[in-house]
Backbone as CSV, one residue per row, in Angstrom:
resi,resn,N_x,N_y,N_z,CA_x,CA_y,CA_z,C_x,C_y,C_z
1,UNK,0.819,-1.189,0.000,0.000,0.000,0.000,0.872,1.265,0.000
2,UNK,1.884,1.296,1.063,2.569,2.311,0.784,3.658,2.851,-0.161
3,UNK,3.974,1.697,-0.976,4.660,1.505,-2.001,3.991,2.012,-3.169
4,UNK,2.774,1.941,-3.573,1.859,2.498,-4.423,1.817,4.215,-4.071
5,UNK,1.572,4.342,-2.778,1.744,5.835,-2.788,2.826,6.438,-3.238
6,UNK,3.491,6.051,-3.234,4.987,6.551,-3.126,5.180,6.524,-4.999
7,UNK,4.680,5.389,-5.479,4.874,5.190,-6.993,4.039,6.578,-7.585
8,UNK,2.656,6.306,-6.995,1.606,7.524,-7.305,2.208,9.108,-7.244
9,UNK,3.106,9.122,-6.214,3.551,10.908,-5.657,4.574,11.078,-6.670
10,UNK,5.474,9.664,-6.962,6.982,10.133,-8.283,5.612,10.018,-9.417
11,UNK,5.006,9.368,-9.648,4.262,9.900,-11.239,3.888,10.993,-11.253
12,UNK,3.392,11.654,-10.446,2.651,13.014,-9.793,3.916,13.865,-10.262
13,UNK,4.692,13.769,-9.320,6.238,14.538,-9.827,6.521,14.708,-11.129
14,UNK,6.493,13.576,-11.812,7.312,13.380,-12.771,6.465,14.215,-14.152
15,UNK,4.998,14.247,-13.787,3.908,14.735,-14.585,3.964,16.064,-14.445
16,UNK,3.895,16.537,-13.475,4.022,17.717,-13.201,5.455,18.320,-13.812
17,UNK,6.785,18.015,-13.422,7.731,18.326,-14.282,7.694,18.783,-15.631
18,UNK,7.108,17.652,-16.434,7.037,17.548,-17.714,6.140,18.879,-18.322
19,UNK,4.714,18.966,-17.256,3.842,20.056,-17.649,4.558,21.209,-18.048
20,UNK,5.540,21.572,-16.731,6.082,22.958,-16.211,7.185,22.974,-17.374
21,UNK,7.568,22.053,-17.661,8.914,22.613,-18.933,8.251,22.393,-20.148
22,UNK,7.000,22.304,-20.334,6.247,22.893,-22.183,5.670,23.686,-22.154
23,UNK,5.540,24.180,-20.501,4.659,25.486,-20.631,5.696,26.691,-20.638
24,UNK,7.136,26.370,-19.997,8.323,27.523,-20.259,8.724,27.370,-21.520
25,UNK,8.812,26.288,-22.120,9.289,26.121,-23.457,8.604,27.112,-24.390
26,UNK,7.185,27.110,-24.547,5.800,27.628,-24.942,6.430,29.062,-24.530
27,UNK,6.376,29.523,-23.618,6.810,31.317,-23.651,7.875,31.612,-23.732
28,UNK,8.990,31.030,-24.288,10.480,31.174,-24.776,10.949,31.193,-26.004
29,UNK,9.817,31.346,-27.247,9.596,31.118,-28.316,10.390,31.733,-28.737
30,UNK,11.109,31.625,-29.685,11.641,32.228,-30.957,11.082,32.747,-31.841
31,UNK,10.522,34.478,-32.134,10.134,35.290,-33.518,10.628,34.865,-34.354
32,UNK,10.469,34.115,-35.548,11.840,34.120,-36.443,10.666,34.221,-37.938
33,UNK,11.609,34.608,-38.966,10.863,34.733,-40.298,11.845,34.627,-41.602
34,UNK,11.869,35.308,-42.403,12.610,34.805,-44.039,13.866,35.760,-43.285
35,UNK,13.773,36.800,-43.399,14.780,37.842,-43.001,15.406,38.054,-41.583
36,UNK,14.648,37.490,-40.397,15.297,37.650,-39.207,15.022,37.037,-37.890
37,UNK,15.556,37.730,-37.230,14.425,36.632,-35.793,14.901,37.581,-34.259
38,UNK,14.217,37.351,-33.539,14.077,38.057,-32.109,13.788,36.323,-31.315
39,UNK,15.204,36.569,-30.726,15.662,35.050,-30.289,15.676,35.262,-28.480
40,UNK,15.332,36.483,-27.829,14.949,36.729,-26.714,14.796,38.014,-25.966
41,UNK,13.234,38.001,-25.260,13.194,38.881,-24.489,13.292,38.484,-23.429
42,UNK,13.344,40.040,-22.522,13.807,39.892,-21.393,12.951,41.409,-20.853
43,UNK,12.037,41.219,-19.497,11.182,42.484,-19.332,11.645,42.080,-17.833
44,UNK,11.697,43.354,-17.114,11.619,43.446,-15.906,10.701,44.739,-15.357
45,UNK,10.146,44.449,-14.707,9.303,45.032,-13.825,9.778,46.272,-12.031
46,UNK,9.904,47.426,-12.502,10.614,47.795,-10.976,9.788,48.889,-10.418
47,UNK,9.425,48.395,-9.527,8.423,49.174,-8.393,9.814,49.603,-7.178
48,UNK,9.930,50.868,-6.904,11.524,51.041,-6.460,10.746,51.142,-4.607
49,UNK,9.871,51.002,-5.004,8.911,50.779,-2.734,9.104,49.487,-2.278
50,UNK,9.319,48.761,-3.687,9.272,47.778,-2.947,10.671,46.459,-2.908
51,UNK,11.231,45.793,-1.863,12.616,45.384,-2.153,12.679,43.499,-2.519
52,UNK,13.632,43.644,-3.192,13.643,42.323,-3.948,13.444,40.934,-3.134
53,UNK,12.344,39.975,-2.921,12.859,38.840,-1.695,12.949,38.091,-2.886
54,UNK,14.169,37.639,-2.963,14.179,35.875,-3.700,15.750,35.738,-3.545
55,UNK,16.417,34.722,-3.827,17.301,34.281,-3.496,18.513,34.602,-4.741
56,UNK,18.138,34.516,-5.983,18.255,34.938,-6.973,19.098,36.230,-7.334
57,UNK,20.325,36.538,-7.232,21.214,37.552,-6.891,21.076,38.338,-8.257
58,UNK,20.857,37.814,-9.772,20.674,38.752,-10.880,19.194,39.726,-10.484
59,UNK,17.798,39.069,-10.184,17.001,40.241,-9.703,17.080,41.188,-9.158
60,UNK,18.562,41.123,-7.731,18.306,42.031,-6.873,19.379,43.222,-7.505
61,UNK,20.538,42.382,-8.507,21.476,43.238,-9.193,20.617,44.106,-10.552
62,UNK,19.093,43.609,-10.989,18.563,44.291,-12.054,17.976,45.693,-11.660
63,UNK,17.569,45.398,-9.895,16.546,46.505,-9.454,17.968,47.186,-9.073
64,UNK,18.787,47.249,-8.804,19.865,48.487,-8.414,20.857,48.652,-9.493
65,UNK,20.282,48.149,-10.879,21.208,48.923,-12.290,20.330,49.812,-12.819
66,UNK,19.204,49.441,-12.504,18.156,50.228,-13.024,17.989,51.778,-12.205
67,UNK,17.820,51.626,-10.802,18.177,52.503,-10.291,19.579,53.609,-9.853
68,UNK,20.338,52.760,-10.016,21.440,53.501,-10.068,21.919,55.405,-10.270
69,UNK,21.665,56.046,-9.690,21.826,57.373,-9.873,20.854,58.319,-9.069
70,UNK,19.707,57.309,-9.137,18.748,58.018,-8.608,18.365,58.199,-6.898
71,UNK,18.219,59.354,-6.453,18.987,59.329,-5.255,17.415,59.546,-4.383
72,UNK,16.876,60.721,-4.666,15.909,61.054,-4.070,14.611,60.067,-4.285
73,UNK,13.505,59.997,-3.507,12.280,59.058,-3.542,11.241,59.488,-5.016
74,UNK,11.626,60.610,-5.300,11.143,61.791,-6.693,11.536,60.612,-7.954
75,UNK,13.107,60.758,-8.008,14.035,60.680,-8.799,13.508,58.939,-8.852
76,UNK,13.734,57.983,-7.971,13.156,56.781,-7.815,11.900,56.325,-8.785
77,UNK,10.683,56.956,-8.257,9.189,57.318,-8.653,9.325,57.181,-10.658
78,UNK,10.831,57.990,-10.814,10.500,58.549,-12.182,11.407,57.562,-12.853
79,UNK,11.573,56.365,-11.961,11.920,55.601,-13.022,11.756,54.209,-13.143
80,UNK,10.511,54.045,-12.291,9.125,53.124,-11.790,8.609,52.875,-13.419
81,UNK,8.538,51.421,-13.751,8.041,51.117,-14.937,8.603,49.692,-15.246
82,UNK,8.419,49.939,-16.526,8.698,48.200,-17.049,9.896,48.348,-18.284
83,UNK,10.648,47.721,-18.156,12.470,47.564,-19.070,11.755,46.695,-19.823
84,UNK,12.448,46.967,-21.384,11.849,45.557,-22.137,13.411,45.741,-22.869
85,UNK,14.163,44.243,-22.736,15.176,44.297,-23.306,15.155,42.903,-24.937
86,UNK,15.253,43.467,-25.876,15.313,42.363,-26.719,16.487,42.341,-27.911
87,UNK,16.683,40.496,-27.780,18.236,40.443,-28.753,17.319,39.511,-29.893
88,UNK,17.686,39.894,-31.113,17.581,40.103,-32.492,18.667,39.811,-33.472
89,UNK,18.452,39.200,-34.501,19.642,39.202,-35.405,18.781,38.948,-36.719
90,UNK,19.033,40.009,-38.007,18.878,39.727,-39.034,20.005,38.536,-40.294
91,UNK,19.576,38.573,-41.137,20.037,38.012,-42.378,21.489,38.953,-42.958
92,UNK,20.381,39.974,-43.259,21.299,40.750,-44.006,21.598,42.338,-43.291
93,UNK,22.985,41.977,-42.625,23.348,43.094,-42.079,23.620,44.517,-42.820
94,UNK,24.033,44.511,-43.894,24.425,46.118,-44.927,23.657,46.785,-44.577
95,UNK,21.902,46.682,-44.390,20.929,48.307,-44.286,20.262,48.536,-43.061
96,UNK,20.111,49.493,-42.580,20.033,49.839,-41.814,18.278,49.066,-40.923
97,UNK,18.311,48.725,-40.100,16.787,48.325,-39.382,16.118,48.928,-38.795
98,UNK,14.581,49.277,-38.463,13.666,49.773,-37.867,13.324,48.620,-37.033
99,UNK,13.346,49.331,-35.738,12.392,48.600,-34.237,11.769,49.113,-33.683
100,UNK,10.472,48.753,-33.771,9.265,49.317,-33.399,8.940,48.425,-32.309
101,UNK,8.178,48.749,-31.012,7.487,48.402,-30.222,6.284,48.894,-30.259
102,UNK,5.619,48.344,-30.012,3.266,48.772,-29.961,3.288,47.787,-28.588
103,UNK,2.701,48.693,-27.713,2.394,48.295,-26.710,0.805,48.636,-25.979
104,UNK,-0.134,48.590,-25.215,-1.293,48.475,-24.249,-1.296,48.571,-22.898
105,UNK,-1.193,49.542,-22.566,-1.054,49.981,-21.174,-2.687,49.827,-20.130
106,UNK,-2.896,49.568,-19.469,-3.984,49.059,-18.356,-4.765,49.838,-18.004
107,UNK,-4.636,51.562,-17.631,-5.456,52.483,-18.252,-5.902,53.032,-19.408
108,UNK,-5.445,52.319,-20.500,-6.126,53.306,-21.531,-6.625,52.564,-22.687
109,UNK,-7.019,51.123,-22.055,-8.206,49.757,-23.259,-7.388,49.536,-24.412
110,UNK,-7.808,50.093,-24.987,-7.262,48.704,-26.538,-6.337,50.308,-27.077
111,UNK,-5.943,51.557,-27.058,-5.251,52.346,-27.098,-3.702,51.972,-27.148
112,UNK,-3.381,51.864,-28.967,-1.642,51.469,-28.701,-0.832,52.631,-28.860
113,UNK,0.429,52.337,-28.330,1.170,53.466,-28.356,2.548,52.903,-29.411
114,UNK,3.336,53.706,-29.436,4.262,53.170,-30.905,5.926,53.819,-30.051
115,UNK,6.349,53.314,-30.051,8.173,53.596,-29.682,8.873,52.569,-31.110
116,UNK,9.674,53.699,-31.301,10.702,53.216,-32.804,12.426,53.682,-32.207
117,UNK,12.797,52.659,-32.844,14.528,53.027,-32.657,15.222,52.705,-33.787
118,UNK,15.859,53.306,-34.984,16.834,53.110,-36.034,18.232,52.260,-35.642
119,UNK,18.376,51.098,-36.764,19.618,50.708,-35.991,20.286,50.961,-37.023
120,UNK,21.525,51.877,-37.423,22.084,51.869,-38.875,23.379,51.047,-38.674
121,UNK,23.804,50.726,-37.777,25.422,49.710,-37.166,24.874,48.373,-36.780
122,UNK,24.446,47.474,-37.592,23.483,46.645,-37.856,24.657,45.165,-37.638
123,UNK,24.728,44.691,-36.267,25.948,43.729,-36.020,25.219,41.997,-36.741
124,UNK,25.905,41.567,-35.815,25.463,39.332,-35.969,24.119,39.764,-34.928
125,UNK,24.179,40.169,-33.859,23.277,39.923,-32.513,23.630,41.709,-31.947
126,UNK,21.964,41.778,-31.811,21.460,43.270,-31.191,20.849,42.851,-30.566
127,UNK,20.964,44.266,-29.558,20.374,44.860,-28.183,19.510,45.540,-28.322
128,UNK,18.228,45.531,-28.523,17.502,47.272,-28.592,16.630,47.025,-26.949
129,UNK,16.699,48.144,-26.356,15.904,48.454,-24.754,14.731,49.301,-25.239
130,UNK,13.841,48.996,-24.525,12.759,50.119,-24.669,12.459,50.413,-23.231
131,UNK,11.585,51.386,-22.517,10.929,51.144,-21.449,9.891,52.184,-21.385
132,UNK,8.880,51.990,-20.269,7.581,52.410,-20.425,7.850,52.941,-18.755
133,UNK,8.501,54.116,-18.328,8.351,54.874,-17.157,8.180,56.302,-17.359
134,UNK,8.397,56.776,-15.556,8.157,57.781,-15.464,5.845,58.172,-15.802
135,UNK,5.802,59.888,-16.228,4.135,59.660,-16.869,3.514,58.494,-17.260
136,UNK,4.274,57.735,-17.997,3.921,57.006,-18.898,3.407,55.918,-18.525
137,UNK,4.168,55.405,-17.219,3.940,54.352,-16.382,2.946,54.962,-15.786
138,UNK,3.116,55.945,-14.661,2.381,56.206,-13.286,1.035,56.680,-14.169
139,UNK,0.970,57.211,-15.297,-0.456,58.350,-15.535,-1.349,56.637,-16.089
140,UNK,-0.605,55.944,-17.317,-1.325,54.726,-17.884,-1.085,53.724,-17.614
141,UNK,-0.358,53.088,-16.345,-0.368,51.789,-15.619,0.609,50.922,-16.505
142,UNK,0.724,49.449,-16.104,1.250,48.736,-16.579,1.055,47.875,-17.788
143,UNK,2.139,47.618,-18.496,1.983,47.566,-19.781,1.114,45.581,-20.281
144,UNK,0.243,45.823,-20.800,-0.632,44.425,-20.226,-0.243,43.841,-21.608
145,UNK,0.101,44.498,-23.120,1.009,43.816,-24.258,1.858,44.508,-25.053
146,UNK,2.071,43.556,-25.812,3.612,44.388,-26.700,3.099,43.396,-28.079
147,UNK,4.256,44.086,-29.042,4.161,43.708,-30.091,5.568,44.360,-30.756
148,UNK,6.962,43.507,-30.897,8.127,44.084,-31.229,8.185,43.478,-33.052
149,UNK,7.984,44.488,-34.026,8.618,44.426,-35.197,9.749,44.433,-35.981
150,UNK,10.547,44.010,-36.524,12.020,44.438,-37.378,11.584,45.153,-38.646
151,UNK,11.747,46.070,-39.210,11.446,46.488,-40.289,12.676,47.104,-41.190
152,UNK,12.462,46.984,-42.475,13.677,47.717,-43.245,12.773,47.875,-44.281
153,UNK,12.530,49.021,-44.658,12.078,49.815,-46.453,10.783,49.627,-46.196
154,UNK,9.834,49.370,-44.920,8.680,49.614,-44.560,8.468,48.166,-44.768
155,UNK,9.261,47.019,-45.102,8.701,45.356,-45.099,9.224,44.959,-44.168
156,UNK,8.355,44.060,-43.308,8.243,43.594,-42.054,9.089,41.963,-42.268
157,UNK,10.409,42.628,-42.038,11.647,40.968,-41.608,11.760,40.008,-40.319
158,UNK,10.856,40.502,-39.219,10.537,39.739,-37.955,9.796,40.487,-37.339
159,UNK,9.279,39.356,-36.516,8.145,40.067,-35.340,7.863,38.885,-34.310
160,UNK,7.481,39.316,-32.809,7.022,38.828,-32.019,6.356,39.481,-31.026
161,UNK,5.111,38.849,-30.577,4.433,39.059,-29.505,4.252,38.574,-28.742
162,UNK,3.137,39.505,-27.046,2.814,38.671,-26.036,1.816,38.078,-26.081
163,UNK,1.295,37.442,-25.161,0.580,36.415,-25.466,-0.816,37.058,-25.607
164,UNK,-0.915,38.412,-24.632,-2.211,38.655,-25.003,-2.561,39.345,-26.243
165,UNK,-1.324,39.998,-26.811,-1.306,40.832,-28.099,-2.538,40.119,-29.225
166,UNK,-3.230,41.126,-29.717,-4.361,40.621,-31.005,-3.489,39.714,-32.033
């Protein structure tokens, strides 16, 4: 009898395991298309009231790079928001790329907003940062989707979204 439990709790385990790594697999996706691909994001979230508990020493090193400089509780406040960091690599490096972010912020419904960054030094593997603080954060809340494009000559060479994105 107790041998069966014990068989029952490792299948239990072992099921459960399996769940939890297709459902990380599933949000670790790779954008990829003819011309390029967005091979990972990376978003962090920093509320500067409140302090990091986890054990995890890169979280507590993300909330004090982010803050870094900012001295006063003002200065803090204004830089309360959400980091969206994403690495990218096209095909064809020679012309220059467009990165667009469209994002949905929690006050303001189906209302997108548009952030663009030119990359004309177009390497193997890019960095582009965006972030959504300061007004932007505190007046329209947190950012509930995204939608990151690659563009060159107005034709769309990669893209990826979140999950709730249309």
């Amino acid at each position: 009898m107790a041998s069966d439990f014990r068989l029952s709790l490792r299948l239990l385990w072992v099921a459960s395991l399996l769940v939890s790594a297709s459902a990380l697999s599933s949000c670790s996706s790779v954008g990829e298309s003819p011309g390029g691909k967005i091979s990972k994001v990376k978003v962090f979230h920093l509320i500067p009231t409140e302090q990091v508990r986890s054990s995890d020493r890169s979280l507590a090193f993300e909330r004090q790079y982010r803050l870094r400089g900012a001295v006063t509780a003002a200065e803090q406040r204004e830089r309360a928001g959400q980091y969206y960091d994403f690495l990218w690599s096209v095909t064809d490096r020679t012309q220059p790329v467009t990165i667009k972010m469209q994002y949905r912020q929690a006050n303001t419904g189906l209302e997108t907003f548009v952030m663009t960054q030119e990359v004309t030094n177009v390497r193997r593997s890019n960095w582009s940062n965006f972030q959504v603080t300061g007004p932007a954060y505190n007046g329209n809340g947190r950012v509930t989707s995204w939608k990151l494009t690659l563009e060159r000559g107005g034709e769309i060479i990669g893209s990826q979204q979140s999950y709730l994105w249309e």
